[in-house]
C-alpha positions, 0 to 999 in steps of 0.5 A: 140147929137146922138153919139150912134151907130156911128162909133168908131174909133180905133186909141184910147188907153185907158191907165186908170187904167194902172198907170205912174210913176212920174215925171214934170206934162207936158212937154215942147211942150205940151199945152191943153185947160184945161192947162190954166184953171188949171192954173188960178184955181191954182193961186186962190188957192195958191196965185201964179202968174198965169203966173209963174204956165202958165210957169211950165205947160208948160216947160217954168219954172225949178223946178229943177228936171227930167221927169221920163217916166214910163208905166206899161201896156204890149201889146197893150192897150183894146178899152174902154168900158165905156160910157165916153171912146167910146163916146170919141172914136166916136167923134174921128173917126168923126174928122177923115172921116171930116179931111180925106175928107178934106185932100184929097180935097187938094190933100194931105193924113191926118194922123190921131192923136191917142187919149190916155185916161188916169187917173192921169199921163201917159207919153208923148213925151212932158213929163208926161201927168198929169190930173191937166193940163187938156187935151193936144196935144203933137206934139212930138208924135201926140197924144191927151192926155184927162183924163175923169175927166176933163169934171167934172171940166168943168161943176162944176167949168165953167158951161159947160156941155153936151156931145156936150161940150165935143166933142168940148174939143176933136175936139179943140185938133185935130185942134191942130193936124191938124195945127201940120200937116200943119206947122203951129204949127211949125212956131208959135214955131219957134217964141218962143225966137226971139220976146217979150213975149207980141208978142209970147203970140199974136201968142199963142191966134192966133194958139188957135182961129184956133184951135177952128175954126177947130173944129167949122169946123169939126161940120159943117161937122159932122153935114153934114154928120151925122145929129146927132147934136140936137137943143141947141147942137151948143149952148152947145159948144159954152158955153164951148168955152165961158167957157176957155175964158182968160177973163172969167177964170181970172175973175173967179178966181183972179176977175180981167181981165188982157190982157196981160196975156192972151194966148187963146183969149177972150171968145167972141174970142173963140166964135166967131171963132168957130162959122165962122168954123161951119157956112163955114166949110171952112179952109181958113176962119179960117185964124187968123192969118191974121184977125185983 
C-alpha cells in the first residue's frame, strides 16, 4: 500500500503518552473489532465464559464499581509523528474525501469522526477506553478510539499483517461512524431489551457485516482515486477480516465453534462482505440487513 506522501487528516488527536485514570475497561455503547478477539482470548486464558467477558466489555455486566474518566493533557493534543500514527492519519483522511463524496451524492454533509490514538486507557463517552479491548467506536462522542499496539496482536496472535490489514481495522470503525450517522446504529440499539438475546446477537452480526462492507466500500474508492493498493493488498485485508471471524476466533481459543454466541458473523461472512463492498463500491449493496 503506498500510503507515503498522501494526505493526513487532522481530525487525528494522539493522546499517547498523555496517561488516563482508572476506571471500567469499556463502557456501555462502545464495541470495536478487537472487543471480541479480546474476549475469546481472555476466556482461553482464564477459563471464563466468553460471553460473560462479551458482557463486561461492553457494559452489559455490573462489577460493581464506577467510571472514573480522567485526562491529564492540557491543550490540544500534537498530530502524531511516528510512522504508525500518520500511516493511521492517512488512512483516516481517505475515509473521509470516500464518504464526503458519498455523502454529497446523496444530497446530505458527512461529519467526519475524530480518530483518538491512545496507549493503555483514555476516556470516552462510552467509558474508559482500555487497550485490552482492541479498537472501538463510541457513538456517544463519534470518535474511534485505537491503541497501536493492537495491530501486534492481530498478527501474532491471527496472522494478520500488513498495513492494508490495518487500514482495514480503521476503515471497519469508520463504517461504524457512518451507520451512527445514518440511523442505523441507533436502531439496532433500540432492539437491545425488546427481543431475545439469540435475535439481538443477529442484528449485532448484521450491524458488523455493514460495517466491513463499508470498508470494503471505501477500498473501492480509495483505490479509484489514489491507486495506491498494490497486488495482494485487497488479499491482505481480507485475511484480516478472516481473522476476527467468531468461528475463526473461537476456534482458536476454546477449540470449538459455538454459533449461538456469535456476534460479528463468520469469517466467510466477514469476507465475503467486504469483498461485495470493494467490487461495487455501492451502499445499497451493503444492505445486510435484508440479505438472507
Amino acid at each position: 500500500m503506498r500510503w507515503r506522501g498522501e494526505r493526513e487528516s487532522s481530525n487525528v488527536e494522539d493522546r499517547r503518552g498523555a496517561g488516563g485514570g482508572r476506571g471500567l475497561s469499556i463502557g456501555r455503547g462502545g464495541i470495536g473489532i478487537g472487543t471480541i478477539v479480546i474476549a475469546f482470548l481472555a476466556a482461553w486464558l482464564f477459563g471464563i465464559n466468553p460471553m460473560t467477558v462479551l458482557s463486561l466489555l461492553t457494559g452489559g455486566g455490573d462489577l460493581g464499581v464506577g467510571t472514573t474518566q480522567t485526562e491529564t493533557r492540557t491543550g490540544p493534543a500534537p498530530a502524531p509523528q511516528d510512522e504508525g500514527g500518520r500511516f493511521a492519519s492517512v488512512v483516516l483522511a481517505s475515509t473521509e474525501d470516500t464518504w464526503q463524496k458519498i455523502f454529497q451524492q446523496a444530497g446530505a454533509q458527512y461529519q467526519a469522526p475524530t480518530l483518538v490514538l491512545f496507549s493503555g486507557r483514555t476516556p470516552s463517552a462510552c467509558g474508559m477506553g482500555d487497550a485490552a479491548a482492541g479498537p472501538f467506536y463510541c457513538p456517544g462522542d463519534g470518535r474511534l478510539y485505537v491503541d497501536l499496539s493492537f495491530f501486534q496482536v492481530l498478527h501474532q496472535r491471527f496472522g494478520a499483517a500488513g498495513d492494508t490489514a490495518q487500514a482495514y481495522v480503521i476503515a471497519h470503525e469508520v463504517g461504524h461512524h457512518v451507520q451512527n450517522l445514518i440511523g442505523t446504529m441507533d436502531k439496532v440499539q433500540a432492539m437491545r431489551g425488546r427481543t431475545s438475546q439469540a435475535q439481538y446477537n443477529q442484528l449485532s452480526i448484521r450491524l458488523e457485516l455493514q460495517a466491513d462492507c463499508f470498508a470494503g466500500i471505501w477500498a473501492h474508492h480509495s483505490q479509484q482515486s489514489r491507486q495506491w493498493l498494490e497486488p495482494g493488498d485487497i488479499e491482505e485485508a481480507m485475511k484480516a477480516a478472516a481473522a476476527v471471524g467468531d468461528d475463526n476466533i473461537q476456534r482458536q481459543t476454546q477449540g470449538t465453534v459455538v454459533p449461538d454466541a456469535f456476534t460479528h458473523g463468520t469469517s466467510q461472512q466477514r469476507m465475503q462482505w467486504f469483498r461485495k463492498g470493494y467490487e461495487t463500491g455501492s451502499v445499497q449493496a451493503c444492505d445486510t440487513f435484508a440479505a438472507r
